[in-house]
N, C-alpha and C positions, 0 to 999 in steps of 0.2 A: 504494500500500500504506500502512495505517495499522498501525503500532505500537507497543506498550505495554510500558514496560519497567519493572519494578521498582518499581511505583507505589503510592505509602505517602498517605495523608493524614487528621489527627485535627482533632477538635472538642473542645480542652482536653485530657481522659483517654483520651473515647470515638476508638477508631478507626474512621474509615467505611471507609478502603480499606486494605487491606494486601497487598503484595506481591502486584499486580493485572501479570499479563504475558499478554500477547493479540497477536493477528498478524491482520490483517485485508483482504484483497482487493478487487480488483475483480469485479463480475461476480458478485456474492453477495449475500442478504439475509438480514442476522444479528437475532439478536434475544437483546434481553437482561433476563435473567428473575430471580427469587428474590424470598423474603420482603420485607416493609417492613423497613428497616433495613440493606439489606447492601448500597445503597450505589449501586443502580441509576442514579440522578438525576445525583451526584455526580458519580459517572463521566463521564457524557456531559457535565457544566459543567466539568471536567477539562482533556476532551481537546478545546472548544471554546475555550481560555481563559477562560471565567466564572470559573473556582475558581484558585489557585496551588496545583501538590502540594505536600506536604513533600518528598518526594523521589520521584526516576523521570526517566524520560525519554520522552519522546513526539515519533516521529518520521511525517512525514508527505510521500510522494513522497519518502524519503530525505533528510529534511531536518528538524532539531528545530524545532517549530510555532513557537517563542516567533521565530524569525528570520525570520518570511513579517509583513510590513507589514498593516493592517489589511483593506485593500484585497485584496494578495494572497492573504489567508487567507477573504478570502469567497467569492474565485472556487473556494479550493482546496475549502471545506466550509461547507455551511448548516447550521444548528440549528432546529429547531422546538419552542419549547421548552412544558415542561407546561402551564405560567401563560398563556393564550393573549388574556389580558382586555385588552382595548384604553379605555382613557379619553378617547381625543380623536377626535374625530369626521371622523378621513381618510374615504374614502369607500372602498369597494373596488377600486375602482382605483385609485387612488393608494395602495394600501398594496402590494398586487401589480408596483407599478412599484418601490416601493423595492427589490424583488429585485433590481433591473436595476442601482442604483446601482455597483458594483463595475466594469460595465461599462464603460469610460472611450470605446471608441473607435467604441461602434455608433450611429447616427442614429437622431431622434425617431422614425419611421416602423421601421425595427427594432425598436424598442424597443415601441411600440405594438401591432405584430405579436404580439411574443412575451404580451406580456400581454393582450391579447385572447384569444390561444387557451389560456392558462390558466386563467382566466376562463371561458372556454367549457370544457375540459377538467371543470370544478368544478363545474358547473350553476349557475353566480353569475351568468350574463346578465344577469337580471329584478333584481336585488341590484347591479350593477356599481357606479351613480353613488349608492348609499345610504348616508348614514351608517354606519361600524362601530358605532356607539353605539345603533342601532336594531332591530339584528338578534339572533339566538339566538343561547346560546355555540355551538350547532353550526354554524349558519350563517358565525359568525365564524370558526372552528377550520377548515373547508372555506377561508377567503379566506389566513387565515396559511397554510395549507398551499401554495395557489395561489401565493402569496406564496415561499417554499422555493422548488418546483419553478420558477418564472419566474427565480430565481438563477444556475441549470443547474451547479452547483458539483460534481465530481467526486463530493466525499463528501458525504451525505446522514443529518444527525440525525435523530431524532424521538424525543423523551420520551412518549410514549403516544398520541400521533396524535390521531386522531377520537373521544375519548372521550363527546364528549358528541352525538354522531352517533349516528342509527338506522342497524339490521343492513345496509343500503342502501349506504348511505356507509362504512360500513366495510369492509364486501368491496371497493365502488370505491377505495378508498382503499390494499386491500392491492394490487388489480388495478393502481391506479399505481404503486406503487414497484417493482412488478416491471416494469412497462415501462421505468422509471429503472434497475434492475440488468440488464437486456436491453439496455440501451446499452451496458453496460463502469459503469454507475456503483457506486460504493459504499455499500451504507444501513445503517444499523444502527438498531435502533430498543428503546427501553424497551418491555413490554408485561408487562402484568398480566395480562391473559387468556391461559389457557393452553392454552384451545383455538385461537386464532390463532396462538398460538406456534407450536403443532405443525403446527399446518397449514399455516399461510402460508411460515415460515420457514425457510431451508435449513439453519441451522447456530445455533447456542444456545448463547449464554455464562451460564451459572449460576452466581447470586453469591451466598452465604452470610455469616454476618458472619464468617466465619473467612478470606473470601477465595475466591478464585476455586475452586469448587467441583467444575465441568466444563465442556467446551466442547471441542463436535464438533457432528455430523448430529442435527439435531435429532427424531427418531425412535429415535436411538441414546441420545439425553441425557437428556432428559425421560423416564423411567423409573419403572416404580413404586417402585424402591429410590429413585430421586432425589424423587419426591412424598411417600417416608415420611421422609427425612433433612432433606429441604431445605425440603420446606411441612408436614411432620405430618403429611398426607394420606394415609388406607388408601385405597387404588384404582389403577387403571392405565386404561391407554388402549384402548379401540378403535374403530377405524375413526376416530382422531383425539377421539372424545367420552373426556370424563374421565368412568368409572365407578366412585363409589365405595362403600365398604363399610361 
């Protein structure tokens, strides 16, 4: 279980989060949504250590994050983060292997194992031994992700995923992390598009700049009241498409 307690943090005057409380499981695929500005990004550098809050708490398997060693907080949670730009010319497997680092006690042949078949899980075969420096941001943003899931870390980030991937890879993309919350894992992921929200997603945290706005079923949250409060937006949903007016 991941939770959020009373989670405050400013940029000088501006506040980006305020009194942010959330409770988060196993066995779910959450997703979290709202305007630019209220604080989406943050969040997720927050509750990976990237950010210090001003105040809050965050506990993680019943334990406050800041107490899990560098080591043990990679086995507990990976991050995928938006920025996904690589400048040094690892190859795709060797970037995919750094997931495994955390690993202390498995053998080379384990370890080759597992990034092989996420490698293969990604369609990176023909891409494995290629410079990152060579390839497309999608193609890269597919190997960082390969890179995540070859972690096998309980809880599972993502600041917007596949963005720079065709509609192909994105449905594959949602198709794995539901095979990752079909284990027992935990995912939460930033997402802009609010037709993937609806669809993909069990349960929707909506963030406003005033603060945590709603969160629940994501069918239940994403609303036409919540697209005319939250995004401005005249319309409503159906059959998951946003129609608007």
């Amino acid at each position: 279980m991941l939770k959020l307690k009373d989670i405050n943090l400013s940029y000088g005057k501006r506040i980006i989060l305020k009194d942010i409380n959330a409770q988060f499981i196993p066995g779910v695929l959450y997703g979290i949504v709202g305007p630019n500005g209220a604080g989406k990004s943050t969040l997720l550098n927050v509750v990976a250590r990237d950010l210090k809050m001003d105040s809050g708490e965050i506990y993680l398997s019943g334990q406050p994050v800041y107490k899990y060693s560098n080591k043990e907080m990679a086995r507990k949670l990976s991050y995928m983060r938006q920025n996904t730009s690589i400048k040094f010319p690892y190859t795709v497997r060797e970037l995919v292997a750094m997931g495994r680092y955390c690993h202390d006690s498995e053998t080379n042949m384990e370890m080759e194992q597992i990034v092989c078949e996420k490698i293969k899980e990604n369609d990176l075969e023909d891409f494995a031994d290629k410079p990152l420096t060579t390839l497309s941001g999608g193609e890269v943003q597919r190997a960082v992700f390969a890179k995540i899931l070859a972690q096998e870390s309980d809880v599972i980030l993502v600041d917007e995923g596949l963005s720079n991937a065709d509609i192909f890879y994105k449905i594959k993309f949602f198709e794995q992390l539901r095979k990752e919350v079909n284990k027992g894992k935990l995912v939460i992921l930033v997402i802009h598009d609010l037709f993937f929200a609806r669809k993909f997603c069990d349960e929707l945290l909506v963030l406003d700049k005033k603060g945590v706005y709603a969160f629940g079923k994501s069918e239940e949250v994403l609303t036409r009241t919540t697209l005319k409060e939250v995004f401005k937006v005249q319309g409503d949903f159906i059959n998951h498409i946003l129609i608007t007016e």
